[in-house]
C-alpha atoms as an extended CHARMM CRD file, in Angstrom:
* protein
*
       263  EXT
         1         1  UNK       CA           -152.7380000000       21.8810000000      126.5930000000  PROA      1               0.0000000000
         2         2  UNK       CA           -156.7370000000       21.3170000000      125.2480000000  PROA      2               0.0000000000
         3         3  UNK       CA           -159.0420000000       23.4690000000      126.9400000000  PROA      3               0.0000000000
         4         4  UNK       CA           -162.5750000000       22.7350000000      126.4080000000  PROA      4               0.0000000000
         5         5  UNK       CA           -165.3180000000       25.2590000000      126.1960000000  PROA      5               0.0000000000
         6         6  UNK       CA           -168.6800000000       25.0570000000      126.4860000000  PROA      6               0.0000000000
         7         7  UNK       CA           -171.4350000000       27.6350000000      124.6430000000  PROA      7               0.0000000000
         8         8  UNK       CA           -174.0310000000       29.5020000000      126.3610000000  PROA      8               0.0000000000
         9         9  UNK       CA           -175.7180000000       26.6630000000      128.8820000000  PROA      9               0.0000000000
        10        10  UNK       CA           -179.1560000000       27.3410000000      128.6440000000  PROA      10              0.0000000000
        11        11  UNK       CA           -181.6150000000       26.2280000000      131.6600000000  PROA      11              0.0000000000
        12        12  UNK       CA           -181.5310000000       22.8080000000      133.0160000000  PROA      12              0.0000000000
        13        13  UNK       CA           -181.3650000000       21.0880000000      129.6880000000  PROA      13              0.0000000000
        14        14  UNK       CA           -178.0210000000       22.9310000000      129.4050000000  PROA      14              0.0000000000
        15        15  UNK       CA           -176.5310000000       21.7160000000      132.6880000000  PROA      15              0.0000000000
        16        16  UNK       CA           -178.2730000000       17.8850000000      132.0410000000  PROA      16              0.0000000000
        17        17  UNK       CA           -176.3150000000       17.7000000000      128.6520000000  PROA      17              0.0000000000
        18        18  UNK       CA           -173.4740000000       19.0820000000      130.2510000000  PROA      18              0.0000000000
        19        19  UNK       CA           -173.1070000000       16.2130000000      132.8050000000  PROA      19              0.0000000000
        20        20  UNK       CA           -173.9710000000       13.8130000000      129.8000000000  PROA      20              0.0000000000
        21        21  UNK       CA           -171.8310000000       14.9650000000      127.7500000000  PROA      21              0.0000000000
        22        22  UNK       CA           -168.4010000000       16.3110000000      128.9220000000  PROA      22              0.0000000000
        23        23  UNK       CA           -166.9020000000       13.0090000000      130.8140000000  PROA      23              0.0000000000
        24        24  UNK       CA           -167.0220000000       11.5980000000      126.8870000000  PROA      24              0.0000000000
        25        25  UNK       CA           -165.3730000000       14.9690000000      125.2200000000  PROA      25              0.0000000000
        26        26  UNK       CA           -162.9640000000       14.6920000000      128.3810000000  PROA      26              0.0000000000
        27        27  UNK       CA           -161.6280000000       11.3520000000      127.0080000000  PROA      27              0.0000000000
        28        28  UNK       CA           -162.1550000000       11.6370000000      123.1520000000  PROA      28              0.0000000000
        29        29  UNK       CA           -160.4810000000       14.9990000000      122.8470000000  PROA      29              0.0000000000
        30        30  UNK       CA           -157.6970000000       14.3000000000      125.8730000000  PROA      30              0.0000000000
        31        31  UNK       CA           -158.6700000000       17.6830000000      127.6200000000  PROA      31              0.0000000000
        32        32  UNK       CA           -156.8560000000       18.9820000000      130.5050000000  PROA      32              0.0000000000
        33        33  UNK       CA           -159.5120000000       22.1890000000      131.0910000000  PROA      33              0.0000000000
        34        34  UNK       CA           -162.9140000000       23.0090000000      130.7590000000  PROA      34              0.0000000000
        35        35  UNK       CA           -164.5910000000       26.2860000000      130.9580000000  PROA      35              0.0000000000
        36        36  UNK       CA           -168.2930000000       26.8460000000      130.0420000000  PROA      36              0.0000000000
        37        37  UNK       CA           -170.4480000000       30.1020000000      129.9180000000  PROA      37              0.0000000000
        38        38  UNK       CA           -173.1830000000       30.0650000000      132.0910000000  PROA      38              0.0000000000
        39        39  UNK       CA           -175.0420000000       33.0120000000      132.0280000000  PROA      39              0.0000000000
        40        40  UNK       CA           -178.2880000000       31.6330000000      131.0840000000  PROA      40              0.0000000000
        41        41  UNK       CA           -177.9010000000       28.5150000000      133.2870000000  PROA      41              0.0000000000
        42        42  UNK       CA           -180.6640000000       29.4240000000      135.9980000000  PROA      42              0.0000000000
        43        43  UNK       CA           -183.9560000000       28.8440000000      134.2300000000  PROA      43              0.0000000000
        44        44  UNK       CA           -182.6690000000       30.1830000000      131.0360000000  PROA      44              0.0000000000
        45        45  UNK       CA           -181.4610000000       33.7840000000      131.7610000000  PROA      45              0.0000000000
        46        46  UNK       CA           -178.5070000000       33.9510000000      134.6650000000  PROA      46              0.0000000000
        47        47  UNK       CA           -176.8010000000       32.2390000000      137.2540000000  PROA      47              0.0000000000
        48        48  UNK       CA           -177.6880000000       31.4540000000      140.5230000000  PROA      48              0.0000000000
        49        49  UNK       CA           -176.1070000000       29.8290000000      143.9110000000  PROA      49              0.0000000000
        50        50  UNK       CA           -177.4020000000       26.8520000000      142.7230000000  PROA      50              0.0000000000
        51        51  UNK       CA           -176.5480000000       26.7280000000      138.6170000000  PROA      51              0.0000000000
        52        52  UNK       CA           -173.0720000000       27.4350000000      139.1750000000  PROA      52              0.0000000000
        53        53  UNK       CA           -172.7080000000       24.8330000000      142.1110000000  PROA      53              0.0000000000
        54        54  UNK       CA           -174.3650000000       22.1860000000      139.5320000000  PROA      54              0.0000000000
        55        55  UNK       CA           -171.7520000000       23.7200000000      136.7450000000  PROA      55              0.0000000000
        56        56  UNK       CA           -168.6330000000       23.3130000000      138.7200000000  PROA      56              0.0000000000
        57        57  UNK       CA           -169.8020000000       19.5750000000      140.2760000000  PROA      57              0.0000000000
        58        58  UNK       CA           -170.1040000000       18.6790000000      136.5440000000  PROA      58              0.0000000000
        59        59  UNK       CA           -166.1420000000       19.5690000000      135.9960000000  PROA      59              0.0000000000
        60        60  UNK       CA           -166.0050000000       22.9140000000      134.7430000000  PROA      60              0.0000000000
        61        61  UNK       CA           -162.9160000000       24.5780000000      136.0270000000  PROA      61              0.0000000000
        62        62  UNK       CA           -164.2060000000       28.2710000000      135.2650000000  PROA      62              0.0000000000
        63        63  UNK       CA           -167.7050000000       29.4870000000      134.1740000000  PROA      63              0.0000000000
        64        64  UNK       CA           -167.8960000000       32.7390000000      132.3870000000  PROA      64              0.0000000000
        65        65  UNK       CA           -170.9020000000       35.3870000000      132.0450000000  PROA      65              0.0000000000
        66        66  UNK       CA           -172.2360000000       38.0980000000      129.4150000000  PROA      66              0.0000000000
        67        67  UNK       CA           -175.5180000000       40.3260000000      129.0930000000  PROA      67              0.0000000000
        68        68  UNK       CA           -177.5250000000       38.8920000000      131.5590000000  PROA      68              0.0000000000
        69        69  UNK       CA           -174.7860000000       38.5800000000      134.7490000000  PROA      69              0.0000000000
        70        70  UNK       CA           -177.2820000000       40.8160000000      136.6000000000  PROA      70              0.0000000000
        71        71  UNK       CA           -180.3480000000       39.1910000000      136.2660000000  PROA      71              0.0000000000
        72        72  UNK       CA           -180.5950000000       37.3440000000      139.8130000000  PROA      72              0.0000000000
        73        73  UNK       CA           -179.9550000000       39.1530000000      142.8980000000  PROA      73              0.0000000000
        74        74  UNK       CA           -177.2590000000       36.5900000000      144.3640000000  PROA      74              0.0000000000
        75        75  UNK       CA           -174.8780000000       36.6710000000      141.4640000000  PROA      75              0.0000000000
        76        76  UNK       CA           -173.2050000000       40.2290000000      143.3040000000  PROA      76              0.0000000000
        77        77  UNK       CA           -172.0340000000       37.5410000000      146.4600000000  PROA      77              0.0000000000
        78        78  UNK       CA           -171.3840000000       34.8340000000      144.0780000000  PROA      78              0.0000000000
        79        79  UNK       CA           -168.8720000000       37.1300000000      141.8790000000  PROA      79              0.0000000000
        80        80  UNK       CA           -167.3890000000       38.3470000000      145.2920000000  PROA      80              0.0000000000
        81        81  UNK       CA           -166.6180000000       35.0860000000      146.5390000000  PROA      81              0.0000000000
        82        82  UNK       CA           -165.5150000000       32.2970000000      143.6810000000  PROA      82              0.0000000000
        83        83  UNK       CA           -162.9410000000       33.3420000000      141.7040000000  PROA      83              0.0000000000
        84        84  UNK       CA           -163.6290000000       30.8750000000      139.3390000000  PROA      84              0.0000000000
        85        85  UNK       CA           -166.9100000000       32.5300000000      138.2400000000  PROA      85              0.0000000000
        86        86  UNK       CA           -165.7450000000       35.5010000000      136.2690000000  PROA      86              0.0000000000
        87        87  UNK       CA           -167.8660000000       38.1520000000      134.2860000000  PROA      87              0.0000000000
        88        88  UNK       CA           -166.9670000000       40.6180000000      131.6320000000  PROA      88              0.0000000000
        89        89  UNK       CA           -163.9170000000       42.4240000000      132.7450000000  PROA      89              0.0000000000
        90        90  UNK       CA           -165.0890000000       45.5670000000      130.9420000000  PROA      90              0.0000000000
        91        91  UNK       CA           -167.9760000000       46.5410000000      133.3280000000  PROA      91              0.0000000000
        92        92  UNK       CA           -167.8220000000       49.9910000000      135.2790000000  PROA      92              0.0000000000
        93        93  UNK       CA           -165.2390000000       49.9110000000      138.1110000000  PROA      93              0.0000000000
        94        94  UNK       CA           -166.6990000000       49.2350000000      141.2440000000  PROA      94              0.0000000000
        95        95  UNK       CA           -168.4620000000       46.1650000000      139.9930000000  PROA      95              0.0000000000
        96        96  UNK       CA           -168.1220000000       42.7290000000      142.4680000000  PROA      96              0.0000000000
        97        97  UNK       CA           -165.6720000000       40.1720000000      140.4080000000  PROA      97              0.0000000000
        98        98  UNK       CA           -163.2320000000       39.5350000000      137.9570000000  PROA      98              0.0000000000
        99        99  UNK       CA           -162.7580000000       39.6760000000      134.2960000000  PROA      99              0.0000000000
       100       100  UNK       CA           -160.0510000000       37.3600000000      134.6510000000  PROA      100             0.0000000000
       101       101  UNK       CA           -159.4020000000       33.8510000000      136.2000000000  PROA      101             0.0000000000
       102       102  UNK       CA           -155.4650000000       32.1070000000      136.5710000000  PROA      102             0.0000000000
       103       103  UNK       CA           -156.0190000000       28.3470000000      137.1730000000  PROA      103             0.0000000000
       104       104  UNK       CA           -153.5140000000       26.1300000000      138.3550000000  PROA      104             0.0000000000
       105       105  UNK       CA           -153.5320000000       22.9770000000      136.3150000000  PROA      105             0.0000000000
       106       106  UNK       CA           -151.9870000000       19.6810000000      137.6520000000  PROA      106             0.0000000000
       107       107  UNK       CA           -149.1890000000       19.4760000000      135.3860000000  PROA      107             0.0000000000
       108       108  UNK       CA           -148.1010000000       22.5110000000      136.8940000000  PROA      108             0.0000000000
       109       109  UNK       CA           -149.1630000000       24.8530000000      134.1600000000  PROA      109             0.0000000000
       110       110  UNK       CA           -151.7170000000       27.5260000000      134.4290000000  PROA      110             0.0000000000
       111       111  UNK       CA           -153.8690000000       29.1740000000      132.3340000000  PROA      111             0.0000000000
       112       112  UNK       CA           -155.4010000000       32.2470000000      131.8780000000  PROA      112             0.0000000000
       113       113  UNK       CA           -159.2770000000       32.8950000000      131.4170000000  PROA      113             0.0000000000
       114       114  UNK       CA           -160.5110000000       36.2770000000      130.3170000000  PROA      114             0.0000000000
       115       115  UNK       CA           -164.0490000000       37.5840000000      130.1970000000  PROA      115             0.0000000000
       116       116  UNK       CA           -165.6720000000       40.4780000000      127.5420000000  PROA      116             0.0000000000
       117       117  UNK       CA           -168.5600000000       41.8660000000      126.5710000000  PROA      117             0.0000000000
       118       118  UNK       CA           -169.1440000000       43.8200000000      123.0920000000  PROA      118             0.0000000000
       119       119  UNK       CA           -170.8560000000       47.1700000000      123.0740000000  PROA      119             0.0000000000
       120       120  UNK       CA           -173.6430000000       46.3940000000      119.9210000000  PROA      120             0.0000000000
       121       121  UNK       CA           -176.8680000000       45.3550000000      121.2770000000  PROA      121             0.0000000000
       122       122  UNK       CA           -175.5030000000       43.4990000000      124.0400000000  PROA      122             0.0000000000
       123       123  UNK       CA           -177.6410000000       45.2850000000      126.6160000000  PROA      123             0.0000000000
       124       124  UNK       CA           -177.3870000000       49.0630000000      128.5640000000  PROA      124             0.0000000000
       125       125  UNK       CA           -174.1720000000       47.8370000000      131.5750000000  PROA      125             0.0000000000
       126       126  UNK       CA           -172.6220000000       50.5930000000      130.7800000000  PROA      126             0.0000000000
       127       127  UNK       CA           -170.0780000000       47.9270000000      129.0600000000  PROA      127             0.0000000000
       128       128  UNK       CA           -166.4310000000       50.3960000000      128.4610000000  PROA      128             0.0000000000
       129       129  UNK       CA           -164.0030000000       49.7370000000      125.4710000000  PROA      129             0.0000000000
       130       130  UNK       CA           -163.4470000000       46.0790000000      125.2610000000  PROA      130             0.0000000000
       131       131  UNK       CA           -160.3310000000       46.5320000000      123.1800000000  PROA      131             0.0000000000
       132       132  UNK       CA           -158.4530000000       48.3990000000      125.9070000000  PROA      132             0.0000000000
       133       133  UNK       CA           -159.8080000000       46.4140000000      128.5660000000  PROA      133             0.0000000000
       134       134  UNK       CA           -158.5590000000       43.4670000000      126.7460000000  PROA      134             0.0000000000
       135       135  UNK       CA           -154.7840000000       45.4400000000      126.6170000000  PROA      135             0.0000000000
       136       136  UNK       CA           -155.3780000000       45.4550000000      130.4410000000  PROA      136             0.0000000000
       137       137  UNK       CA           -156.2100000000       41.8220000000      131.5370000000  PROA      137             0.0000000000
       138       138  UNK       CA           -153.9530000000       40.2420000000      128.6240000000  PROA      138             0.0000000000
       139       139  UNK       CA           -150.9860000000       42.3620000000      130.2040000000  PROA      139             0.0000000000
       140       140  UNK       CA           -151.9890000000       41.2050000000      133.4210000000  PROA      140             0.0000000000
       141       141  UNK       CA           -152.2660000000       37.8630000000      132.4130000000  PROA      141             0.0000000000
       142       142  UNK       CA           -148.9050000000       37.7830000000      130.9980000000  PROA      142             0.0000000000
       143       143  UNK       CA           -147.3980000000       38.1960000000      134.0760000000  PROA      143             0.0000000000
       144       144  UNK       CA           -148.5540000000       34.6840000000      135.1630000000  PROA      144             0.0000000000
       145       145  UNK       CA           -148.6760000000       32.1010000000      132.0840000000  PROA      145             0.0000000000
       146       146  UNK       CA           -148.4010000000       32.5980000000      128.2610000000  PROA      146             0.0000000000
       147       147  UNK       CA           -151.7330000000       30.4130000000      127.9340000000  PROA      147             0.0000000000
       148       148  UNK       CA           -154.8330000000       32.6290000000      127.3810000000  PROA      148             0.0000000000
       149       149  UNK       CA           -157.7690000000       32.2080000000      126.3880000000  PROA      149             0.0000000000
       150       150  UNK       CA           -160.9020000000       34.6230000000      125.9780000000  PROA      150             0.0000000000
       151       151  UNK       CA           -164.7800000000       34.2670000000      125.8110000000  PROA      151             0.0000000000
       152       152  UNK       CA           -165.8460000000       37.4160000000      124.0800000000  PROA      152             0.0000000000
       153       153  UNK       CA           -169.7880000000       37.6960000000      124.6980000000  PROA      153             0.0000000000
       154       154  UNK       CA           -170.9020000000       40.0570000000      121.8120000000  PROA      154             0.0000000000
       155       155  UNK       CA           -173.6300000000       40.0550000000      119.5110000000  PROA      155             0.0000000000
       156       156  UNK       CA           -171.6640000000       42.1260000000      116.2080000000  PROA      156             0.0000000000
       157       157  UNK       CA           -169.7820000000       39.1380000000      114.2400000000  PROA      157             0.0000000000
       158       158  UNK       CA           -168.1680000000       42.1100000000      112.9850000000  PROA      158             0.0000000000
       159       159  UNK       CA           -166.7950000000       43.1460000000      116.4530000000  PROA      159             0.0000000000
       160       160  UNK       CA           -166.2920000000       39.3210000000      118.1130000000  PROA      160             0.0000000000
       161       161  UNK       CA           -163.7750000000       39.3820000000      114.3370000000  PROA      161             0.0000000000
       162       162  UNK       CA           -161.9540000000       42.1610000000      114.9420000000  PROA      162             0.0000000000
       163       163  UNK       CA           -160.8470000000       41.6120000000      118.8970000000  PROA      163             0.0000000000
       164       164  UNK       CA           -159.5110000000       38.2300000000      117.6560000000  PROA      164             0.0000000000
       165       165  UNK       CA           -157.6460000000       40.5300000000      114.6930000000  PROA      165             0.0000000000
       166       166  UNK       CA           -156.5730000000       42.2270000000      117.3350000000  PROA      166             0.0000000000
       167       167  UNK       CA           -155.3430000000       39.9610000000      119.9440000000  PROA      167             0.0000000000
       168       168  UNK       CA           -153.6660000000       38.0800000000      117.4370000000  PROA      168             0.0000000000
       169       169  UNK       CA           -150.3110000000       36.5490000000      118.3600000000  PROA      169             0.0000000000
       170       170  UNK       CA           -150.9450000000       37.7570000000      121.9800000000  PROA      170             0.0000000000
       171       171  UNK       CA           -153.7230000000       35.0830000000      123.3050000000  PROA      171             0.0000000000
       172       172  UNK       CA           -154.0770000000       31.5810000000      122.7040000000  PROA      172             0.0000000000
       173       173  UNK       CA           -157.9690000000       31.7340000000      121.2350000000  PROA      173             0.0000000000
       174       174  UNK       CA           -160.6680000000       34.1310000000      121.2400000000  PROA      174             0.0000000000
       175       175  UNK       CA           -164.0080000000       32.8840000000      120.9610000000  PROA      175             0.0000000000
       176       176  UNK       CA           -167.6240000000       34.2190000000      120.5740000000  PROA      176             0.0000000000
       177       177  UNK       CA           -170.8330000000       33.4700000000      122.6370000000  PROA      177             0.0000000000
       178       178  UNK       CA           -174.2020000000       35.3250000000      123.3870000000  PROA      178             0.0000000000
       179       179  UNK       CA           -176.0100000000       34.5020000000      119.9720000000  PROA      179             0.0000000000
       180       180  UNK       CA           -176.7340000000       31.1490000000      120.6940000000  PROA      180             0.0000000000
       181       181  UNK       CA           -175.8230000000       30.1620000000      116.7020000000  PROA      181             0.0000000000
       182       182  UNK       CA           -173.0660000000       28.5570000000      115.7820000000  PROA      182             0.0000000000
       183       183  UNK       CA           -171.0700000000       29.5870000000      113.1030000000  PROA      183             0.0000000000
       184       184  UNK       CA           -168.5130000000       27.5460000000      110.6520000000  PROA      184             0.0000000000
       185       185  UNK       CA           -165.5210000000       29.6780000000      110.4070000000  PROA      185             0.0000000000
       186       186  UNK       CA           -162.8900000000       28.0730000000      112.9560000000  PROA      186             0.0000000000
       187       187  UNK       CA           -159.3820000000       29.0850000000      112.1720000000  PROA      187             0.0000000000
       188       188  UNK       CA           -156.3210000000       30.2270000000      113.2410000000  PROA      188             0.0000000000
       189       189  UNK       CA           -155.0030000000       33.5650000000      112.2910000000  PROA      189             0.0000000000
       190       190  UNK       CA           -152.1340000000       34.6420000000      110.9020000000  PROA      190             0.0000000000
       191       191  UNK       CA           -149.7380000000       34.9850000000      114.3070000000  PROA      191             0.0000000000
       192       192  UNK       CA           -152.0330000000       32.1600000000      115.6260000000  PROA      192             0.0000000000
       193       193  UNK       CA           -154.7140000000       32.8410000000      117.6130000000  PROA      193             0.0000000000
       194       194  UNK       CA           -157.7570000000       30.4850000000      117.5310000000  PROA      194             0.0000000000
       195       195  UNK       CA           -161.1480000000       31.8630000000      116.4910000000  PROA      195             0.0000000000
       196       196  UNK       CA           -164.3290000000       30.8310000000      116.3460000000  PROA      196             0.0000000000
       197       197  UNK       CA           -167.1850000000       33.8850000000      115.8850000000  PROA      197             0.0000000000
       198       198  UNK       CA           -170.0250000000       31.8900000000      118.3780000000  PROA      198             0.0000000000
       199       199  UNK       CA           -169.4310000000       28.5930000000      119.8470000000  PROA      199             0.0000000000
       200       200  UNK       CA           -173.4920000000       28.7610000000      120.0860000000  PROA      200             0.0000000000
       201       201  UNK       CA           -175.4430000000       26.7580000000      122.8160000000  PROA      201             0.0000000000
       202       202  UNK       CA           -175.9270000000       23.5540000000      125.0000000000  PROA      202             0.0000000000
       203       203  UNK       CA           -179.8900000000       23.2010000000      125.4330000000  PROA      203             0.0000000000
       204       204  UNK       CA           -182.5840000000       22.4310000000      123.8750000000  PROA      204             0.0000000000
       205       205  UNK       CA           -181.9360000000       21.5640000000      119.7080000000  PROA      205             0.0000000000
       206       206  UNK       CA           -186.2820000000       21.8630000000      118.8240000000  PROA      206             0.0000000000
       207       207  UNK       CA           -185.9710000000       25.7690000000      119.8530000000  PROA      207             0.0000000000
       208       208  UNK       CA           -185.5230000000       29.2220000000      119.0550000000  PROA      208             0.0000000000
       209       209  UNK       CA           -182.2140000000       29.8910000000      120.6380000000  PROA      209             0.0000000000
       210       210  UNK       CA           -183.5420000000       27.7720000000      123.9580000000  PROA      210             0.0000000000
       211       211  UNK       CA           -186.7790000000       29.3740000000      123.8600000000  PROA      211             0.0000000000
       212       212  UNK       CA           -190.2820000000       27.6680000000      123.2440000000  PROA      212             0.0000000000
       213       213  UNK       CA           -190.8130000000       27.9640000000      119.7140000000  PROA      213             0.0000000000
       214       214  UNK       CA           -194.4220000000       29.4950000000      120.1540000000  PROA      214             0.0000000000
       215       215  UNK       CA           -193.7300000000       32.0010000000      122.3830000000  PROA      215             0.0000000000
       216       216  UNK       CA           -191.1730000000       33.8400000000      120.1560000000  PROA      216             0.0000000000
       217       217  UNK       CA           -193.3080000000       33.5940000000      117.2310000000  PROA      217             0.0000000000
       218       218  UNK       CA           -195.8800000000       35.3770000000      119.1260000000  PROA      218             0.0000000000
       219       219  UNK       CA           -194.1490000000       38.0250000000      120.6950000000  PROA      219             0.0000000000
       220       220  UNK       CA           -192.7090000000       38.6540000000      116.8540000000  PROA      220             0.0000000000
       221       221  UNK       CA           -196.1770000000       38.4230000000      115.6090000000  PROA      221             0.0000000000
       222       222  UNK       CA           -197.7600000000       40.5650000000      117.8480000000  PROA      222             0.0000000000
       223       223  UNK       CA           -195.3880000000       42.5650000000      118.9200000000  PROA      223             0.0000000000
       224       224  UNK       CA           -196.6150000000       41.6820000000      122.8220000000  PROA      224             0.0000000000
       225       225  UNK       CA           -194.3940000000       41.1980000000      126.1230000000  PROA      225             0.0000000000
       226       226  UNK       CA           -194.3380000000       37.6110000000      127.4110000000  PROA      226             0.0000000000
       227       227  UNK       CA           -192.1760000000       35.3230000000      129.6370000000  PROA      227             0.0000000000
       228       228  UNK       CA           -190.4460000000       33.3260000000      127.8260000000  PROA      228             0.0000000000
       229       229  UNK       CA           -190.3090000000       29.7940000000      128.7130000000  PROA      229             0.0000000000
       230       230  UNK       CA           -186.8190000000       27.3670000000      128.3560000000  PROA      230             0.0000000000
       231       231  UNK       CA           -187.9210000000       24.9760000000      125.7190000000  PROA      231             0.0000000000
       232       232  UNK       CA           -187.9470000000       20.7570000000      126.3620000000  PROA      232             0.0000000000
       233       233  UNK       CA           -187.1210000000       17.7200000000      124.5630000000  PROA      233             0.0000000000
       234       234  UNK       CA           -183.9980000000       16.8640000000      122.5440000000  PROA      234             0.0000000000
       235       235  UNK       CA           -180.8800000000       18.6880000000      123.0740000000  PROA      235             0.0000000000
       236       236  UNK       CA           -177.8200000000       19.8680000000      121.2670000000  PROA      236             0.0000000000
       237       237  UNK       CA           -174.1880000000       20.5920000000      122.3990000000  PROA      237             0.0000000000
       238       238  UNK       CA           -172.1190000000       23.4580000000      120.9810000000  PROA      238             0.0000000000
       239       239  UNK       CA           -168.6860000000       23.7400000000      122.1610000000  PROA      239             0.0000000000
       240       240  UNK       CA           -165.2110000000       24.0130000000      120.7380000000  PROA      240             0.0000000000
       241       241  UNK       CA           -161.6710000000       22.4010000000      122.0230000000  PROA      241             0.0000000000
       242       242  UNK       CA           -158.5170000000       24.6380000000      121.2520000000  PROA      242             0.0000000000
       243       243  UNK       CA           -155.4450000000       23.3450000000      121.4590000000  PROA      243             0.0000000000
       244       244  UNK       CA           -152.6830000000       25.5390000000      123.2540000000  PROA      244             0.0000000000
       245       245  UNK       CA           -148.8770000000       25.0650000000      122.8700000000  PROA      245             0.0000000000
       246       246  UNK       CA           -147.8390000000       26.1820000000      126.4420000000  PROA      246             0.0000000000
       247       247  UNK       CA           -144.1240000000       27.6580000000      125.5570000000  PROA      247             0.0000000000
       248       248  UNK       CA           -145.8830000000       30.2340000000      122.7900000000  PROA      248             0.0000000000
       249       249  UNK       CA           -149.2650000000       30.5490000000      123.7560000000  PROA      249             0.0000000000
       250       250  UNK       CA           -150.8830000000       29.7730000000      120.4650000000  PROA      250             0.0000000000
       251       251  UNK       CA           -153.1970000000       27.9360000000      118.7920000000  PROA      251             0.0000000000
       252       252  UNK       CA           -152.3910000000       24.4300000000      117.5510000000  PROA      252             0.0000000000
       253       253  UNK       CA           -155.1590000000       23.4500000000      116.5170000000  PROA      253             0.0000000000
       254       254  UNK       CA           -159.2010000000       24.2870000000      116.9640000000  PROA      254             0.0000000000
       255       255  UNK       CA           -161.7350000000       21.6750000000      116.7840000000  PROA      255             0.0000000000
       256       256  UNK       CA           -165.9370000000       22.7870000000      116.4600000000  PROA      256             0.0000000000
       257       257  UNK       CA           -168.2510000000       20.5770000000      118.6700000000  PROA      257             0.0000000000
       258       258  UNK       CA           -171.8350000000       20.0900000000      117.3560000000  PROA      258             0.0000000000
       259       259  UNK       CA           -173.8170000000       17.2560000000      118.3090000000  PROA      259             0.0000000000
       260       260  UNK       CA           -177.2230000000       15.6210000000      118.7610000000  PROA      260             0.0000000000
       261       261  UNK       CA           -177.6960000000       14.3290000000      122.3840000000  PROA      261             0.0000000000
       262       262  UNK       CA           -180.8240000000       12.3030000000      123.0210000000  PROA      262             0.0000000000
       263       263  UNK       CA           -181.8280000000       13.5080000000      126.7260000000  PROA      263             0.0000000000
């Protein structure tokens, strides 16, 4: 089973090269899911009615969230209502959604989604352990399908390591996002889970991490708030296929996705 997963979607460029791009992955890498994190999808910091509506027409089965799930007002009735949008499972009880997603493939097989945050510098939501939270939705999980996979949204390379040491032999891949960098360090540990620290971005490639380039420098440089603006131009795509053996729930193989696309 090859699930493919999408980095951080940032702003409209993100969702363009999305559509542009994932009908060709579909086919080259034979994929029979595809999940994408789409936190920054509306206007670069987010998700909105309207972002995830454009996500899922595109062909993403489940769209996954970090830091900035709060940052538009209609993402509480969105997380109530689509079970398919999921956001990190270790948030303070009480909060609309799901950490966790079951879809229902057509062969009959279904696989599990799960949805973290790390607690370094990943914002004040009051984020619990992620470690026992991921005990919790695993075991839950479980109960349904030995395919699993998780998006772990955390800044610490450090921490995004050591869940995946963790979870090893008990999920199918964990994966990093938030820091909009990819790193080079796929593999597949030692009771074979998949891991890749941060699958990094979709968006704009002449940026700092989606931004315009001149508005970080200046806010660095002079220490001065400003909005900051999704950049334009050419775009990149970050994303990551893992392939899942469906009687053992590991990894068979993990494949890094970095490419040029000329929007």
């Amino acid at each position: 089973m090859r699930l493919l997963f999408f980095g951080d979607l940032v702003a409209k460029s993100g969702k363009d090269i999305l559509r542009a791009t994932l009908p060709g992955l579909k086919r080259e890498f034979e994929v029979d899911m595809v999940v994408a994190n789409g936190e920054n999808s509306a206007g670069g910091l987010g998700i909105n009615a309207q972002s995830m509506r454009e996500i899922f027409d595109a062909g993403v089965d489940v769209v996954t969230l970090g830091n900035h799930v709060w940052s538009k007002d209609d993402t509480y009735d969105l997380l109530g209502n689509n079970r398919r949008l999921i956001r990190p499972g270790n948030l303070p009880q009480g909060a609309p959604g799901s950490g966790l997603a079951i879809v229902n493939l057509p062969s009959g097989e279904k696989v599990a989604v799960i949805n973290l945050i790390g607690r370094h510098n990943c914002g004040e939501l009051n984020q619990s352990d992620p470690f026992a939270c991921a005990d919790e939705l695993v075991a839950e999980a479980k109960q349904q399908t030995n395919m699993v996979f998780v998006d772990f949204h955390a800044e610490a390379t450090s921490e995004k390591g050591a869940l995946a040491w963790y979870l090893d032999g008990r999920v199918g891949a964990v994966v990093g996002t938030h820091t909009h960098v990819q790193t080079a360090d796929e593999k597949i540990l030692p009771r074979g889970t998949g891991f890749l620290t941060d699958v990094g971005m979709t968006g704009p490639y002449d940026s700092i991490l989606g931004v315009e380039p001149e508005l970080s420098i200046y806010k660095l440089t002079t220490g001065m708030m400003c909005r900051y603006k999704p950049a334009t131009g050419r775009g990149h795509v970050n994303a990551v296929v893992v392939d899942l053996d469906p009687q053992r729930g590991v990894c068979r193989d993990i494949i890094r996705i970095n490419r040029m696309v000329e929007m």
